[in-house]
PyMOL Python script that loads the backbone (N, CA, C, O; Angstrom):
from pymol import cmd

cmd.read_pdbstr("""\
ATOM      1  N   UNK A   1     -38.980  33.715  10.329  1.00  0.00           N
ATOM      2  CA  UNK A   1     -38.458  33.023  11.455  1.00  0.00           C
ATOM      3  C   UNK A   1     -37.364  32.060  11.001  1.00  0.00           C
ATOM      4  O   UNK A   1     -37.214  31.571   9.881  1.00  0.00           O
ATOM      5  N   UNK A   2     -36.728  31.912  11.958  1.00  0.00           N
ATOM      6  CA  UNK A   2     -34.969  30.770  11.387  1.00  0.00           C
ATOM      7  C   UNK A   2     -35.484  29.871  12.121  1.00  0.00           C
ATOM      8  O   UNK A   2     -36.310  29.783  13.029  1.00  0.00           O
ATOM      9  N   UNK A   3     -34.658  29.077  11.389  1.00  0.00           N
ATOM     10  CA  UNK A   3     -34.427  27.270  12.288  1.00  0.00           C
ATOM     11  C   UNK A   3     -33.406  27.457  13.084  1.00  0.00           C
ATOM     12  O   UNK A   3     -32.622  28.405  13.024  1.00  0.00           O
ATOM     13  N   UNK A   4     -33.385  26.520  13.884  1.00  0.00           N
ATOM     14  CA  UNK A   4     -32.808  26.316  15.099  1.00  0.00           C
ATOM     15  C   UNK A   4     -31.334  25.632  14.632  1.00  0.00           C
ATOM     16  O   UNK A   4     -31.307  24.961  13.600  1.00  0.00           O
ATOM     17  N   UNK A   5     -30.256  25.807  15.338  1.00  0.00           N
ATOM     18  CA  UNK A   5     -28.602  25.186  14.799  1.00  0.00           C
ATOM     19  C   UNK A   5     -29.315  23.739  15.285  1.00  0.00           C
ATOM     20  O   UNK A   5     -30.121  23.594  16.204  1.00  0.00           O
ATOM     21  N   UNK A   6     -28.737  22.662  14.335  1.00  0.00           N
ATOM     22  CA  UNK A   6     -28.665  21.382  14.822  1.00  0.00           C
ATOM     23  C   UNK A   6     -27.384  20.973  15.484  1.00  0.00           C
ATOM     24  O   UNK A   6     -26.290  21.269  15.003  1.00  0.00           O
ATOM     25  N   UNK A   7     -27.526  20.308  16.566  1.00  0.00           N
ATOM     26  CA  UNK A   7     -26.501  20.287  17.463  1.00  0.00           C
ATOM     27  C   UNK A   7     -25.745  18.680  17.315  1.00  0.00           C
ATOM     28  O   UNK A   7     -25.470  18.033  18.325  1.00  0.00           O
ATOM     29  N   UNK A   8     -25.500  18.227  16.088  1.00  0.00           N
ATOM     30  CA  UNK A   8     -25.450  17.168  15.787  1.00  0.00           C
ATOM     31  C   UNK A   8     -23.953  17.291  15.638  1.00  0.00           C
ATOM     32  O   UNK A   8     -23.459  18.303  15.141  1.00  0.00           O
ATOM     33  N   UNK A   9     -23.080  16.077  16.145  1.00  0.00           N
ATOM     34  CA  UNK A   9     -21.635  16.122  15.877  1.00  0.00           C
ATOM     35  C   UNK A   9     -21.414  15.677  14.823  1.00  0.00           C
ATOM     36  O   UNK A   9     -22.022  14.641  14.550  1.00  0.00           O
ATOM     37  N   UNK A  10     -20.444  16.263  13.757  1.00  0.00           N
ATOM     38  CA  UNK A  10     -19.670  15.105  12.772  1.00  0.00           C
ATOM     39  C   UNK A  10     -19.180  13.879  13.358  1.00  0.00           C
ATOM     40  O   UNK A  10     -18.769  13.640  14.493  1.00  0.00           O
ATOM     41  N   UNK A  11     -19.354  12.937  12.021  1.00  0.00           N
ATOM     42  CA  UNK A  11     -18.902  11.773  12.408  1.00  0.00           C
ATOM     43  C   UNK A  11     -17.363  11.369  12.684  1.00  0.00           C
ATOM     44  O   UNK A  11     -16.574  12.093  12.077  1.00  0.00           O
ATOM     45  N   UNK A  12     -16.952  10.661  13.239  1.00  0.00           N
ATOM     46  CA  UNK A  12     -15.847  10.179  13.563  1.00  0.00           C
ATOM     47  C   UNK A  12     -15.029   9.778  12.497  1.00  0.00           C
ATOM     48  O   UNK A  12     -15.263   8.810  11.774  1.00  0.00           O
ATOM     49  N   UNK A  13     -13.807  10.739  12.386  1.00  0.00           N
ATOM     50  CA  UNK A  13     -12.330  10.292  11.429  1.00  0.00           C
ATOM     51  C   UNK A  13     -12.062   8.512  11.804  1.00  0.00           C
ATOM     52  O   UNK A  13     -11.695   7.829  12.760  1.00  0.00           O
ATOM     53  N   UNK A  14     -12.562   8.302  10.206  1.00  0.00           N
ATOM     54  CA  UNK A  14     -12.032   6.624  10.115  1.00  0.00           C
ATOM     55  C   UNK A  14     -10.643   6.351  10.035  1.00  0.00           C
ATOM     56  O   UNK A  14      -9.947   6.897   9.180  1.00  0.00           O
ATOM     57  N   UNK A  15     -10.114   5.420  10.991  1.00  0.00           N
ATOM     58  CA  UNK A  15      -8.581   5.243  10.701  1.00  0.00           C
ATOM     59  C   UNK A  15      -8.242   4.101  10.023  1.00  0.00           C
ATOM     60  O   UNK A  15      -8.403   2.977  10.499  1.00  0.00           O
ATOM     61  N   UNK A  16      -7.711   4.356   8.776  1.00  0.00           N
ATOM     62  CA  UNK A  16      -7.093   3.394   7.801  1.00  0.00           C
ATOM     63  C   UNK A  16      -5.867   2.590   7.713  1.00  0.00           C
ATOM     64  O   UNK A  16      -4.768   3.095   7.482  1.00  0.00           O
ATOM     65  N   UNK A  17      -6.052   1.405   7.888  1.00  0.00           N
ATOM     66  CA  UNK A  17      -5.020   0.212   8.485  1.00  0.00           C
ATOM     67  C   UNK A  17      -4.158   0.292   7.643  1.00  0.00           C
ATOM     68  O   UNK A  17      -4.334   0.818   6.544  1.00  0.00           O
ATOM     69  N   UNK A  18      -3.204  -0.168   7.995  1.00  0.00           N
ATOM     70  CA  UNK A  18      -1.645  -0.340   7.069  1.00  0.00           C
ATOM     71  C   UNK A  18      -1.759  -1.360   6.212  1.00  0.00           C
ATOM     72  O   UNK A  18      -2.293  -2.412   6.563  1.00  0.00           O
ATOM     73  N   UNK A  19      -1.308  -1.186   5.079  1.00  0.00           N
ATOM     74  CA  UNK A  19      -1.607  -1.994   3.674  1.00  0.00           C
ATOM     75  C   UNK A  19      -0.579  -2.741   4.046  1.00  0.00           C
ATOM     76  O   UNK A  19       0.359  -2.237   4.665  1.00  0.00           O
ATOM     77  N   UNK A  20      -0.631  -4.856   3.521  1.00  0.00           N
ATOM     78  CA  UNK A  20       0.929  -5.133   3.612  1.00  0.00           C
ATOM     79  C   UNK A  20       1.847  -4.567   3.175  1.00  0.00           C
ATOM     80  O   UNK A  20       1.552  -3.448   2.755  1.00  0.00           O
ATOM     81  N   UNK A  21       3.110  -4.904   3.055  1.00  0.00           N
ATOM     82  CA  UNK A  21       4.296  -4.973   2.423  1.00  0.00           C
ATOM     83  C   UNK A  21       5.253  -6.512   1.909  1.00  0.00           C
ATOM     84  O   UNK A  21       6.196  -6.473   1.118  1.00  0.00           O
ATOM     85  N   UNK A  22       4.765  -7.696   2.532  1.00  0.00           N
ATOM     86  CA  UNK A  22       5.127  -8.752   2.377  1.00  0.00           C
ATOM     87  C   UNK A  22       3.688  -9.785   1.832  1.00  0.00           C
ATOM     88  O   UNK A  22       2.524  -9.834   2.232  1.00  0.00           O
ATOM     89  N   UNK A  23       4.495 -10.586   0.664  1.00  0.00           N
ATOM     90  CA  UNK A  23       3.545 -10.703  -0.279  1.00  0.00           C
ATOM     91  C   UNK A  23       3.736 -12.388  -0.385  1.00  0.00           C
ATOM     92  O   UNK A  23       4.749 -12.937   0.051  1.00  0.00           O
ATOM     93  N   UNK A  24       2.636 -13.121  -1.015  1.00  0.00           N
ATOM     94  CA  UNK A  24       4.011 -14.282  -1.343  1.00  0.00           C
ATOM     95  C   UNK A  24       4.223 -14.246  -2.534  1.00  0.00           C
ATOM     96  O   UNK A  24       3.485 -13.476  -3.149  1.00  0.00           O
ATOM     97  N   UNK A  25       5.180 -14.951  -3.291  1.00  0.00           N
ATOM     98  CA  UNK A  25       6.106 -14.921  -4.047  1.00  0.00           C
ATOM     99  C   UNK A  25       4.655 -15.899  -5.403  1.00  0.00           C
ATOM    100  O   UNK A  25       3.929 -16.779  -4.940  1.00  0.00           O
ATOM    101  N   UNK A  26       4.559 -15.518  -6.797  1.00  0.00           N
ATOM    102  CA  UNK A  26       3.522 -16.101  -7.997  1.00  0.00           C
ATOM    103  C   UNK A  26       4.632 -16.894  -8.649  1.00  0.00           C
ATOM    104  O   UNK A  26       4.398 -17.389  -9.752  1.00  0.00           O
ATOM    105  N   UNK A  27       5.912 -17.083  -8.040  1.00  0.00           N
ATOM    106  CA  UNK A  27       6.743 -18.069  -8.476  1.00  0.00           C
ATOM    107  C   UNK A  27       7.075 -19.457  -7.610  1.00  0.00           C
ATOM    108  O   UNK A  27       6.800 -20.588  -8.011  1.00  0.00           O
ATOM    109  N   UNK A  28       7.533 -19.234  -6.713  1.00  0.00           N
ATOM    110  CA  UNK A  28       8.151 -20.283  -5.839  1.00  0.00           C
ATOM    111  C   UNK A  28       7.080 -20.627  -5.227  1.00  0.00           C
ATOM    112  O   UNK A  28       7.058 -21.825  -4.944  1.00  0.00           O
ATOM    113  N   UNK A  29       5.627 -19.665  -4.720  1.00  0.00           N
ATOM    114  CA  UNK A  29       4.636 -19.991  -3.939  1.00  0.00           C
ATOM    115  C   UNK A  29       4.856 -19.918  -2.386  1.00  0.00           C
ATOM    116  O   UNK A  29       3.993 -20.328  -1.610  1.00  0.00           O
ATOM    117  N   UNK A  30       6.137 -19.337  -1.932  1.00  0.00           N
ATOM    118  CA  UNK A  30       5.919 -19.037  -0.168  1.00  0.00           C
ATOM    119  C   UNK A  30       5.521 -17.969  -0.077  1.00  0.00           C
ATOM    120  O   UNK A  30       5.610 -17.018  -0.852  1.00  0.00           O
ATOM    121  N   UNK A  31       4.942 -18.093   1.122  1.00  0.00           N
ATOM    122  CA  UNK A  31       4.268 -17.270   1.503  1.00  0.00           C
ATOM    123  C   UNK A  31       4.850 -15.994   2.474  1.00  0.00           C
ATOM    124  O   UNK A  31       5.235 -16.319   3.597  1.00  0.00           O
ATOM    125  N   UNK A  32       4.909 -14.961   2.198  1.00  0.00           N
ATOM    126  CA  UNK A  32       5.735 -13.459   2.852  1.00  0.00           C
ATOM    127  C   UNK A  32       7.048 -13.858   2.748  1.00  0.00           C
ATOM    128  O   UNK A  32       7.802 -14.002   3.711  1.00  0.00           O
ATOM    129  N   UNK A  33       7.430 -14.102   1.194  1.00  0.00           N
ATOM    130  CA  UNK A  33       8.755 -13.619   0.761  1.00  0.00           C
ATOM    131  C   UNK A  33       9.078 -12.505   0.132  1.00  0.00           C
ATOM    132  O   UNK A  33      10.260 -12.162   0.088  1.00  0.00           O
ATOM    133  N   UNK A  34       7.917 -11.627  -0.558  1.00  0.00           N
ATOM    134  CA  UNK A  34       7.973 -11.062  -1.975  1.00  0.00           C
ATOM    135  C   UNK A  34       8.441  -9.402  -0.813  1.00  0.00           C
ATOM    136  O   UNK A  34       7.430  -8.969  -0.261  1.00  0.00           O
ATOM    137  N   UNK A  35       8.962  -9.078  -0.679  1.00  0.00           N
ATOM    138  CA  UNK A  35       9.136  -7.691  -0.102  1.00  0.00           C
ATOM    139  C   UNK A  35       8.897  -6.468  -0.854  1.00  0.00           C
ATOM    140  O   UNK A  35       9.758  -6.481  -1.733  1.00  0.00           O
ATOM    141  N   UNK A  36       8.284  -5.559  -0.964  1.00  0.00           N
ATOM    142  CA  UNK A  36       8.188  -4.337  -1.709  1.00  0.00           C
ATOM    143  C   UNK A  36       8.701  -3.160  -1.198  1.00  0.00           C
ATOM    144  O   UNK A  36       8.706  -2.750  -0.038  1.00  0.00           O
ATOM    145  N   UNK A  37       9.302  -2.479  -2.611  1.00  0.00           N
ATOM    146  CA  UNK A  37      10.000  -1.475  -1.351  1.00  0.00           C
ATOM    147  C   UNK A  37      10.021   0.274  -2.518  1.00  0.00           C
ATOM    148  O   UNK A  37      10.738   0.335  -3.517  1.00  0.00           O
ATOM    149  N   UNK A  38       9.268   1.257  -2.148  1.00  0.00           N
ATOM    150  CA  UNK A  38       8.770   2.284  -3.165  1.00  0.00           C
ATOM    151  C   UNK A  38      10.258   3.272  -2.614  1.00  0.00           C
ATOM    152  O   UNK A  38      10.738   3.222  -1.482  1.00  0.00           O
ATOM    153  N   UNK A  39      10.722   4.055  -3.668  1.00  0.00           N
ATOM    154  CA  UNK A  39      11.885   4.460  -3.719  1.00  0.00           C
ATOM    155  C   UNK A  39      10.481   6.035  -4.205  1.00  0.00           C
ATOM    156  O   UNK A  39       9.735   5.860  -5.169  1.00  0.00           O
ATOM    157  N   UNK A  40      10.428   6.872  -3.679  1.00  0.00           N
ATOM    158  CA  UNK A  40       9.640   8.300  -3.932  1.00  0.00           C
ATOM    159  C   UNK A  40      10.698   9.126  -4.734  1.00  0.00           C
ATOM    160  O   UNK A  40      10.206   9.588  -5.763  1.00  0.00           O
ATOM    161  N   UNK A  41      11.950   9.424  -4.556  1.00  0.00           N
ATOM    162  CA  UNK A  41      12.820  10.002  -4.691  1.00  0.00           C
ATOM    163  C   UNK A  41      13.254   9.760  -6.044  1.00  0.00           C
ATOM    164  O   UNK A  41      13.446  10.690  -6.827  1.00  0.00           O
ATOM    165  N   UNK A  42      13.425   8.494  -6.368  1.00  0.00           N
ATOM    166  CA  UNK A  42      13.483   7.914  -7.956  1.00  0.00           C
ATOM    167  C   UNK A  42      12.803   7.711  -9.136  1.00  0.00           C
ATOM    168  O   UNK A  42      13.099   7.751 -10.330  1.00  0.00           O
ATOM    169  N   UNK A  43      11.170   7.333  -8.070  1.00  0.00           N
ATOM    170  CA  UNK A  43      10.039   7.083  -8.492  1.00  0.00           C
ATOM    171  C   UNK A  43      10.541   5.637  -8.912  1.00  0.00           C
ATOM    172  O   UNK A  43      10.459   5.763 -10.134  1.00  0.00           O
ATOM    173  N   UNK A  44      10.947   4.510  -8.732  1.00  0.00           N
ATOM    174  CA  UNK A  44      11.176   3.322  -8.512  1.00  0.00           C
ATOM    175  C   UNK A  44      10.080   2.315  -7.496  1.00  0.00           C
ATOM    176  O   UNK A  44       9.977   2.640  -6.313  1.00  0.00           O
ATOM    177  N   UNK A  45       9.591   1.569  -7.812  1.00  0.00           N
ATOM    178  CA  UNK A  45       9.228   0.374  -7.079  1.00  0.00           C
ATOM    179  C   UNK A  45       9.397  -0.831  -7.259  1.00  0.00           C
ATOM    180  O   UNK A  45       8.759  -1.321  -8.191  1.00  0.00           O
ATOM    181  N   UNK A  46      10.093  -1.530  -6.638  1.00  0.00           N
ATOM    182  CA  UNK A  46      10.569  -3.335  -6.737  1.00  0.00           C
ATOM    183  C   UNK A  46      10.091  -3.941  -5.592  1.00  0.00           C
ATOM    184  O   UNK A  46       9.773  -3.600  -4.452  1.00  0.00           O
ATOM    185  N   UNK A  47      10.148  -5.103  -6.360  1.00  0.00           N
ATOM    186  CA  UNK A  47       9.405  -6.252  -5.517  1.00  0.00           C
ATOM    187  C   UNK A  47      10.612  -7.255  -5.607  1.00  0.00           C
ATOM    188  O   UNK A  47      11.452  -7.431  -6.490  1.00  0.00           O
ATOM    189  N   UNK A  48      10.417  -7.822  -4.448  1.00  0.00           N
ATOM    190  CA  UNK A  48      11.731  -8.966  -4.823  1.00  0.00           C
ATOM    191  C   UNK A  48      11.436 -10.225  -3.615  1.00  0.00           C
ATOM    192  O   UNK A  48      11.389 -10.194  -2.385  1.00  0.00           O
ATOM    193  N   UNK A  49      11.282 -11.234  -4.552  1.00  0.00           N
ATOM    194  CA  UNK A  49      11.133 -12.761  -3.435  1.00  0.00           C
ATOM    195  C   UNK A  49      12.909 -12.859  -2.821  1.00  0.00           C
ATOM    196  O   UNK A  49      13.994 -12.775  -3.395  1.00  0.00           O
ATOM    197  N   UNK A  50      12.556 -13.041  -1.606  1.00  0.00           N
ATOM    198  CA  UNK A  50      13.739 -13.817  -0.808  1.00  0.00           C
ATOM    199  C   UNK A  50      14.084 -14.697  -1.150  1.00  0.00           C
ATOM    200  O   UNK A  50      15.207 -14.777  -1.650  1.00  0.00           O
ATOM    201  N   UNK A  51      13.214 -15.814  -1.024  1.00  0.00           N
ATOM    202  CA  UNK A  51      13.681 -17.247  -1.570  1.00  0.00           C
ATOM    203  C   UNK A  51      14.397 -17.475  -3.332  1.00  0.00           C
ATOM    204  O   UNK A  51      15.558 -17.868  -3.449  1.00  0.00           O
ATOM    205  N   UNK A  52      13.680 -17.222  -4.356  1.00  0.00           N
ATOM    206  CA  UNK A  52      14.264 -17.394  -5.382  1.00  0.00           C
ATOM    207  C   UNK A  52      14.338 -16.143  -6.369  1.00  0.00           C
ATOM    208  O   UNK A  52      14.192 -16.063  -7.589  1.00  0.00           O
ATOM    209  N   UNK A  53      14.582 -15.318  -5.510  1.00  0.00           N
ATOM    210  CA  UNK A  53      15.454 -13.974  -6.169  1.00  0.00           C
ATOM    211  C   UNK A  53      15.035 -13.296  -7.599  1.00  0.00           C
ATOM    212  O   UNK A  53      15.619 -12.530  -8.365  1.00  0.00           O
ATOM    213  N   UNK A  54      13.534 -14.041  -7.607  1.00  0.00           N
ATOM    214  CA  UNK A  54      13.029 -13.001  -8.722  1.00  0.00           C
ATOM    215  C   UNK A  54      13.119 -11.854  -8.357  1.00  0.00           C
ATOM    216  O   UNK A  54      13.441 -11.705  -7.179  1.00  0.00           O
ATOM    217  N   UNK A  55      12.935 -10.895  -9.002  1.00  0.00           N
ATOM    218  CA  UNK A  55      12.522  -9.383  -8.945  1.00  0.00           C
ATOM    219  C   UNK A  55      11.850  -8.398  -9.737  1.00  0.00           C
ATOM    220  O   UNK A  55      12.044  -8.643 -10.927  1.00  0.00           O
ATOM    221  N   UNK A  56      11.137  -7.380  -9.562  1.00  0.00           N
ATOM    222  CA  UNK A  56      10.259  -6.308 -10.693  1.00  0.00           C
ATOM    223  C   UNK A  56      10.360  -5.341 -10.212  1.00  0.00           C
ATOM    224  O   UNK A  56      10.213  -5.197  -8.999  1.00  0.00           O
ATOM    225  N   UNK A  57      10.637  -4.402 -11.012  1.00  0.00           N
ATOM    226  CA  UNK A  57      10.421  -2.662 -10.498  1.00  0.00           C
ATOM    227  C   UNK A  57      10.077  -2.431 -12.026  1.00  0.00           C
ATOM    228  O   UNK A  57      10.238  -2.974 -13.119  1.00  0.00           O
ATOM    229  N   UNK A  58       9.267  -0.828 -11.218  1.00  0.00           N
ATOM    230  CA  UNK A  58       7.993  -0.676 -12.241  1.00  0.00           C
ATOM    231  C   UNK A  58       7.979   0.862 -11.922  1.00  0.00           C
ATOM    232  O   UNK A  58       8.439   1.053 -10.796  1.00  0.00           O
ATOM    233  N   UNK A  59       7.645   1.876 -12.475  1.00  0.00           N
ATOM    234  CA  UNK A  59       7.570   3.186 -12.419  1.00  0.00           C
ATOM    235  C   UNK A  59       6.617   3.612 -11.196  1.00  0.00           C
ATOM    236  O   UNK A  59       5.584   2.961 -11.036  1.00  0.00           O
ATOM    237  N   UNK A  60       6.887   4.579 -10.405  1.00  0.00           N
ATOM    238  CA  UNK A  60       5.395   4.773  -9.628  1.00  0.00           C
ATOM    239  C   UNK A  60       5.197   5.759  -9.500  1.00  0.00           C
ATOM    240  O   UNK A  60       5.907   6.656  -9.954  1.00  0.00           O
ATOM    241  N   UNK A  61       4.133   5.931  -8.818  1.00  0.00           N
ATOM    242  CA  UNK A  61       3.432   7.489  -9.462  1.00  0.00           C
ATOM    243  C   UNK A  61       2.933   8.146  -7.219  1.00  0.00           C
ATOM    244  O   UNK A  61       2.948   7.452  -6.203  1.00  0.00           O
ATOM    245  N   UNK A  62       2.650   9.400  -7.362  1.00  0.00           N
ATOM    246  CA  UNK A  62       2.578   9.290  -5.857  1.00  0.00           C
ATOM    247  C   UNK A  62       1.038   8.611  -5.049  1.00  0.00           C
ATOM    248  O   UNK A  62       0.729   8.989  -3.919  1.00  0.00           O
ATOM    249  N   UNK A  63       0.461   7.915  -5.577  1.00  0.00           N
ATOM    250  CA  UNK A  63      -0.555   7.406  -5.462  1.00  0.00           C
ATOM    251  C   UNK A  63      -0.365   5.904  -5.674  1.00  0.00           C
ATOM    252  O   UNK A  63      -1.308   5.259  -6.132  1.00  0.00           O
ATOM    253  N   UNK A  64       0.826   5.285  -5.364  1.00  0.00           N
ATOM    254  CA  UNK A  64       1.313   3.706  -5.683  1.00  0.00           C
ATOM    255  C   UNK A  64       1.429   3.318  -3.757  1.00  0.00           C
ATOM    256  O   UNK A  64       1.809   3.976  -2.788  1.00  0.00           O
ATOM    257  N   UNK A  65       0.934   2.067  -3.920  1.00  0.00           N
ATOM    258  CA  UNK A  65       0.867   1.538  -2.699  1.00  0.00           C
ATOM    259  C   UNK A  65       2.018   0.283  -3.174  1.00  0.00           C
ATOM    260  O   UNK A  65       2.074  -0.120  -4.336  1.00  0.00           O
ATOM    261  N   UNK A  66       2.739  -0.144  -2.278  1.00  0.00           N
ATOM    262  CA  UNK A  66       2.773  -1.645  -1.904  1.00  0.00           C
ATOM    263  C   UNK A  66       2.325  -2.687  -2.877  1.00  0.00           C
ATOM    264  O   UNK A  66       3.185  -3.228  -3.573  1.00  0.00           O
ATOM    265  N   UNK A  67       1.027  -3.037  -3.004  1.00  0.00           N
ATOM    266  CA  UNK A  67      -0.168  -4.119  -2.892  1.00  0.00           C
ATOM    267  C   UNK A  67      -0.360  -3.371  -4.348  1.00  0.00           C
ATOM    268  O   UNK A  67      -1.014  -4.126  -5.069  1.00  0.00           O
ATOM    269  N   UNK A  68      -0.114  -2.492  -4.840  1.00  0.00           N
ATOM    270  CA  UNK A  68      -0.231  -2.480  -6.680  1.00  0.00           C
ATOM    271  C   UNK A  68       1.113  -2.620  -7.376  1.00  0.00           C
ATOM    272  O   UNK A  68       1.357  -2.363  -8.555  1.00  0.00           O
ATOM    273  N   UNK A  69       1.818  -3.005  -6.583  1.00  0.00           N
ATOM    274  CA  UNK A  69       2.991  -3.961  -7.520  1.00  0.00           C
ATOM    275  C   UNK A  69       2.890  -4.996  -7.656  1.00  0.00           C
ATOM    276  O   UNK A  69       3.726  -5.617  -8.312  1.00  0.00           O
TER     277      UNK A  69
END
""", "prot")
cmd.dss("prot")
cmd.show_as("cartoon", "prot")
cmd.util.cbc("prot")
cmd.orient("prot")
C-alpha cells in the first residue's frame, strides 16, 4: 500500500534587502560619505569619501558586494 501525496506548500521565496552603498568615511568620521562603486567589466572596486577625498579600489571577484570594501 502507498502513502498518500502530502499536500503541503513550499515555503515562501525570502526577499533579500538591498545592501548599502553609502558608508561613513574611517577617516574624517561623516557619516554617508564613503560611496562605493563595483566596475564588473574591469573587475575594479573603489570606495571614495566625498568630504576628504580619500579613496581605495581593490580587485573584485563576482561575489563582491558594496559592504566588503
Amino acid at each position: 500500500m502507498g502513502k498518500r501525496k502530502s499536500r503541503t506548500k513550499p515555503p515562501p521565496k525570502r526577499r533579500m534587502d538591498k545592501l548599502d552603498t553609502l558608508f561613513s568615511c574611517p577617516f574624517c568620521n561623516h557619516g554617508t560619505s564613503v560611496e562605493c562603486h563595483i566596475d564588473m567589466k574591469n573587475l575594479i572596486g573603489e570606495a571614495v569619501c566625498r568630504i576628504c577625498q580619500e579613496s581605495f579600489s581593490t580587485t573584485v571577484t563576482a561575489l563582491t558586494e558594496p559592504i566588503d570594501m
